[in-house]
VEXTI-503558 format. One record per residue: residue in three letters; y, x, z of N, C-alpha, C, O in turn. Coordinates in steps of 0.2 Angstrom, whole numbers, plus 5000, padded with zeros to 4 digits. Last residue first. Example, Ala and Ser with C-alpha at 12.3 -4.5 7.8 and 13.67 -1.06 7.14 Angstrom:
# residues 2
ser498950645035499550685036500050645039500650675040/ala497250665039497850625039498450665039498350715042/
***
This chain:
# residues 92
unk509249145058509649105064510349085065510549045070/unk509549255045509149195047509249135051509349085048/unk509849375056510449355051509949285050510049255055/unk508949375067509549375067510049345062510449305063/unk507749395058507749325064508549335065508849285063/unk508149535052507749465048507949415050508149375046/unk508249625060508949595059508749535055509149495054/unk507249705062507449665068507949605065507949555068/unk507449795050506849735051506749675057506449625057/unk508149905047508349845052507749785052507949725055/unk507150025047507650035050507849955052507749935058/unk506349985034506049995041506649985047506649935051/unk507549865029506949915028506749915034506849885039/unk508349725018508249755025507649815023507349815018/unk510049665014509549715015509149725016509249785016/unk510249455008510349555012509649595011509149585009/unk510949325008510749385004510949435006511549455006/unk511249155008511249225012510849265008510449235005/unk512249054999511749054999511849155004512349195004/unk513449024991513548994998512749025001512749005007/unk514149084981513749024979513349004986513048954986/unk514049224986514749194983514449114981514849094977/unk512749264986513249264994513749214992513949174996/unk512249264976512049224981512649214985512949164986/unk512949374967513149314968512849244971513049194971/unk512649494978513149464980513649404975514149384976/unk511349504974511549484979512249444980512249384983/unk511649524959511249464961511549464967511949424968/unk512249664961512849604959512249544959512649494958/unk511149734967511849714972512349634969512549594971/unk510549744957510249714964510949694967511249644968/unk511249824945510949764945510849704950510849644949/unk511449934954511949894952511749824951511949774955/unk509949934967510349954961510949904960511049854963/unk510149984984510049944979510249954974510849974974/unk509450114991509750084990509650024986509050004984/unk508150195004508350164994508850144995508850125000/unk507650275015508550275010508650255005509150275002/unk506350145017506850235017507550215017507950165018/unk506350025004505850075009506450125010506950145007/unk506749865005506949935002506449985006506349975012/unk507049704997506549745004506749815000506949824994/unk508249565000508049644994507449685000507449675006/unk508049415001508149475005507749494999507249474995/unk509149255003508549314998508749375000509349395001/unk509149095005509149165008508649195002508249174999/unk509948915007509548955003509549015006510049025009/unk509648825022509948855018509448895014508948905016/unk508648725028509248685024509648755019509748735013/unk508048805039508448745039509148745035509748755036/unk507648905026507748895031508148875035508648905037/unk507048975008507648925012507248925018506648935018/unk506949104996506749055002507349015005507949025004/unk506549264989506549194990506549154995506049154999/unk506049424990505949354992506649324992507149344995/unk506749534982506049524981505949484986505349504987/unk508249464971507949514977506849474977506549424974/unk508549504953508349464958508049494964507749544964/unk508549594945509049604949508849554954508949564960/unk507949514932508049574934508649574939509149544938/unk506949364931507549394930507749434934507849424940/unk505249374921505749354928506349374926506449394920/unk504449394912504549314913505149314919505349264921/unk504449524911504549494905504449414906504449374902/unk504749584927504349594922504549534918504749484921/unk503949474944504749544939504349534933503849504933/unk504249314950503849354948504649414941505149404938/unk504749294968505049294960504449334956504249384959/unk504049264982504149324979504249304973503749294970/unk504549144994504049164989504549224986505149224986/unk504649025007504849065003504349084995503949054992/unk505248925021505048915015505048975010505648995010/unk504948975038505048955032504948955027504348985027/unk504448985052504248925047504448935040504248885037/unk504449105057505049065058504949015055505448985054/unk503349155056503649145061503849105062503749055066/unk503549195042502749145042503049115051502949065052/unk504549275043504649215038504249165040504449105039/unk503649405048504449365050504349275048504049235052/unk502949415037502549375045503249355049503249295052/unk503749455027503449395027503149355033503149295034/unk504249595034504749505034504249465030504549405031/unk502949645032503349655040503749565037503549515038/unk502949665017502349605022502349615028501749595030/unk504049725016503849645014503349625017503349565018/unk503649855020503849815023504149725020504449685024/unk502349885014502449875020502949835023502849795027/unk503249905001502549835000502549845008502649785009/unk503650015001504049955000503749885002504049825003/unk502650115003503150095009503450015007503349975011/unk501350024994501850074995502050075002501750035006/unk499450045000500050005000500650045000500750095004/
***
């Protein structure tokens, strides 16, 4: 399993906690690029978190999807090993 793939299925058990609704966008030639890698609503709002291993960042493409969630009233963030706490926080 990568790093990256660990920590998405840290925030999916998050997710499966907190009851929410979610799902991974399928990438590649049916998906759209830049999309974060979950999906989901909880009570009521729409959320999409980028999973990142280390020091990755996100690409140009990843940030301007985020931050047309944000701008469109929906949550979209970061997270890796480092804030993985911050799932049920920003979420709540």
């Amino acid at each position: 399993m990568t790093p990256e793939a660990k920590v998405k299925k840290k925030v999916k058990a998050q997710l499966d906690l907190l009851g929410a609704y979610y799902f991974s966008p399928q990438a590649g030639i049916y998906g759209r690029a830049g999309v974060p890698d979950i999906v989901g609503c909880l009570g009521g709002r729409f959320f999409a978190i980028e999973c990142k291993a280390g020091s990755n960042t996100t690409t140009a493409l990843q940030y301007k999807e985020i931050m047309k969630i944000s701008a469109a009233g929906g949550i979209a963030f970061v997270i890796n090993e480092m804030n993985l706490d911050m799932v049920e926080r920003i979420l709540k």
